[in-house]
Structures are given as structure tokens and as C-alpha cells.
N, C-alpha and C positions, 0 to 999 in steps of 0.2 A: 676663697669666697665660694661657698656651696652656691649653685644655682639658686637654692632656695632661700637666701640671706647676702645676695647682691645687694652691696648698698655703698652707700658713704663710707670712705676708708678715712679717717681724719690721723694726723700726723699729729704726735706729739714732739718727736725731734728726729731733725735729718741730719745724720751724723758724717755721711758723704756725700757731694754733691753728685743728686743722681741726672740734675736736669741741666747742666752746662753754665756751672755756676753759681745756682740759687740755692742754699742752704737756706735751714731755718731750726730755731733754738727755743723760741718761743709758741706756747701755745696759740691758738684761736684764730691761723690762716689756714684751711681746710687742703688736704690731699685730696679729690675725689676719685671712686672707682666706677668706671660710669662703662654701660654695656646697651646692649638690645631694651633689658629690665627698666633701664630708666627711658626708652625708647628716643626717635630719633628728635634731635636738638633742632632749636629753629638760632638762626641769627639773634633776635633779640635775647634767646634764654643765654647765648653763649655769649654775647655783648655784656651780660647782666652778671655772669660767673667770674668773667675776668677781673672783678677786684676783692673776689670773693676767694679766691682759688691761689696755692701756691704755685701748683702744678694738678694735672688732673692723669689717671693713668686708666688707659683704654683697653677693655677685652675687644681682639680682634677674631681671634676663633675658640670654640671651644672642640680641640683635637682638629687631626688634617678635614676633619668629613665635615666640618659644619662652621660657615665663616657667618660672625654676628652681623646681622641686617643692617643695625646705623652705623658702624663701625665705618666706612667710608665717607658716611656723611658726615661724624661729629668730628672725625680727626679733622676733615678738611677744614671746618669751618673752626678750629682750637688753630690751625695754622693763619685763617685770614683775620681773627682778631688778635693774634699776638697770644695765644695760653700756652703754655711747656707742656709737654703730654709725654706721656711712652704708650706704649704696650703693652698686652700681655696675651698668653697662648696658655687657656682652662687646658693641662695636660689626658692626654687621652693614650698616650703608645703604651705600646704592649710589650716590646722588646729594644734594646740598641737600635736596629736597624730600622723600627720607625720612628722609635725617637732622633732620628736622623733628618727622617721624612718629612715626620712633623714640624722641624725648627728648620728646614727649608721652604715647606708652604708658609710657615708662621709670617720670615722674612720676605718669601717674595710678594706677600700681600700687603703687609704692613705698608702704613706713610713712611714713607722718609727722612720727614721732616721731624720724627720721634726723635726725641734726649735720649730712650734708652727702651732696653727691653725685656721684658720677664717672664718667668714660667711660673706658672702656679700650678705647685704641684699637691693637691691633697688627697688624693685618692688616688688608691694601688689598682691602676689596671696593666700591669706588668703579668705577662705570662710565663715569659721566658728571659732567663737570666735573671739577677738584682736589679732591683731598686736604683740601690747606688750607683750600675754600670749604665744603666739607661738615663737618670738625670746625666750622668757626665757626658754620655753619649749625645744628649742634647745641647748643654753646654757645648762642646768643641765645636760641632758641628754649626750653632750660635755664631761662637767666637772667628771660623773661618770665611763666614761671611758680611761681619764685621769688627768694628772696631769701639763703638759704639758699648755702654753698660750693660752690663748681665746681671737682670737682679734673679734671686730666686723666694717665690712666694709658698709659706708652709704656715700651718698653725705649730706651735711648738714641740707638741709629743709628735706631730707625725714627723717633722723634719727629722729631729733623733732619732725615731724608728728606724725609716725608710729612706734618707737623706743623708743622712749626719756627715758623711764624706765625701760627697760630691756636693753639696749645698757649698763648701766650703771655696770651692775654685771661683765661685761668683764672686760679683765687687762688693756685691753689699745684701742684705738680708734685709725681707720685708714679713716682718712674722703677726700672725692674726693672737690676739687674745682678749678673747671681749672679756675681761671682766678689768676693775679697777688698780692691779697689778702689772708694771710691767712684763713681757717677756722673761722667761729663764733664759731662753737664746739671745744674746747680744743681737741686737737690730738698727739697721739705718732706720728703717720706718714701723710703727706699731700701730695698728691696724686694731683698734680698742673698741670700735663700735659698730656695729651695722643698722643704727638708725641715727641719721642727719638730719637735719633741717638746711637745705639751704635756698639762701632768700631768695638768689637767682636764679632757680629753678624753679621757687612758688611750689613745692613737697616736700613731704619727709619719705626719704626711702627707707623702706621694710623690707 
């Protein structure tokens, strides 16, 4: 999700359960991807998404330097009405070693109370070493401090680019393709539009 086309992720089909349980096969229960961009949630908007929403997944930073402003307020308030949520960390490292960094700020800030958690990786700011060896490097790193789903988020040409080998040790893939085609990469989740309507929010995000 480029900053500048943060929006509604809507789920066509969750092929593994990423939220402790709750799969879905059918169309028209909304995934959302909700950040700073849709700014911070009050009670009744998140009272109002819960029958609207399968699960919702939260940007909590964008890279170690910059943690998103509602990001503590909307998780909390998805944990006291009951919504499934995860995570995710807009990738920013440069190399292994702070791709290490980064998925230890990602975790020690994050709610806890997250189903799971992911990297969205769409942009190459790797300086040093691969692509490949720094997602994995985030992954392990991930995985050592929990136990908990590793998704990883790519649009499709970049994953095989820049990915294609480490993308694979996650549990599951969540791949962007806006247009009316599924993914060429096999995906839990498809990520097909970046403008939603949803009614309990009262917007459409762009």
C-alpha cells in the first residue's frame, strides 16, 4: 500500500486462517487496511465497522523512524469492541541488520492482542546485501519473538523481483492487484481495490 493509495483492502478469499480461526470464501465481508490516512477512529465509528468488517489489518509504523499516530488508539479500541485485527510494518531497512531492527521496534510496539503480523514490502530501500536476505532477515527475526502469523505484503511483480525466496518462509501471502484479475502469485488475501465504501465509517477511502 503506497502511502499515496492507503485505502480499503477488501478480501476476495482467505485461504488460511490468518485471524484465529475466521476464514472466509465468500465475497462482500470487507478486510480493511486502516492507518493515520483514515485518521484516528472514535467508539461509535468502530462500534459501527464491527458487522461490517471480517477482520481489519493496522499499519503500526512506517519503517523503525516513524510509528503511525492512531495506531494505538484504533487497535485499542478493535480490541474493546471485539474486531480481529493484525498488523503491519510499511518496510523501510536498508540491510539484514536493520531489517532485524526494524521487526523488533515493529513487535515491541505493536498490540498484542493482534491475530497476526506483516511486512509490507514494496519498495527497495536495501543498500546492502539482497533483497531476499533482508526480508528473511526480518522474517526470523519476526518469528523469534513470536509465535503468532507472518504474513508478507507485496504487489506481484515486486514480490518475484525482490522477494520470490524469502516471501516464501511466511504462512501466507497477501498480494495487491488492483485491476479485475486475480494475482499471478497464489494468495491468502487479494488486495483488488484501493477505494471502498464503508458504511461505518461514513467515507470512501482514496
Amino acid at each position: 500500500m503506497k502511502i499515496s493509495k492507503l485505502g480499503w483492502v477488501v478480501v476476495v478469499a482467505v485461504a488460511t486462517s490468518l485471524s484465529g480461526g475466521l476464514t472466509a470464501k465468500a465475497q462482500g465481508q470487507a478486510v480493511v487496511d486502516i492507518s493515520e490516512w483514515q485518521g484516528r477512529l472514535t467508539p461509535s465509528q468502530v462500534q459501527a465497522m464491527k458487522g461490517q468488517v471480517l477482520f481489519v489489518i493496522n499499519r503500526r509504523q512506517y519503517g523503525i523512524g516513524y510509528v503511525d499516530r492512531d495506531a494505538v488508539n484504533n487497535t485499542a479500541l478493535y480490541v474493546r469492541y471485539g474486531i480481529p485485527f493484525g498488523e503491519y510494518d510499511f518496510s523501510q531497512f536498508t540491510d539484514t541488520a536493520s531489517a532485524r531492527r526494524e521487526a523488533q521496534a515493529f513487535y515491541a510496539r505493536s498490540n498484542k492482542a493482534a491475530r497476526f503480523y506483516a511486512l509490507d514490502f514494496e519498495v527497495d530501500t536495501v543498500r546492502s546485501g539482497s533483497t531476499n536476505a533482508a526480508v528473511a532477515a526480518w522474517y526470523h527475526e519476526m518469528r523469534s519473538l513470536t509465535k503468532k502469523k507472518l504474513i508478507f505484503y507485496s504487489y506481484a511483480s515486486f514480490a518475484l523481483t525482490y522477494a520470490n525466496q524469502a516471501r516464501q518462509r511466511f504462512d501466507a501471502q497477501w498480494i495487491g492487484a488492483i485491476t479485475r484479475n486475480p494475482p499471478i502469485v497464489p494468495a491468502a488475501l487479494w488486495q483488488y481495490t484501493d477505494r471502498y465504501h464503508l458504511a461505518g465509517l461514513g467515507c470512501t477511502s482514496r
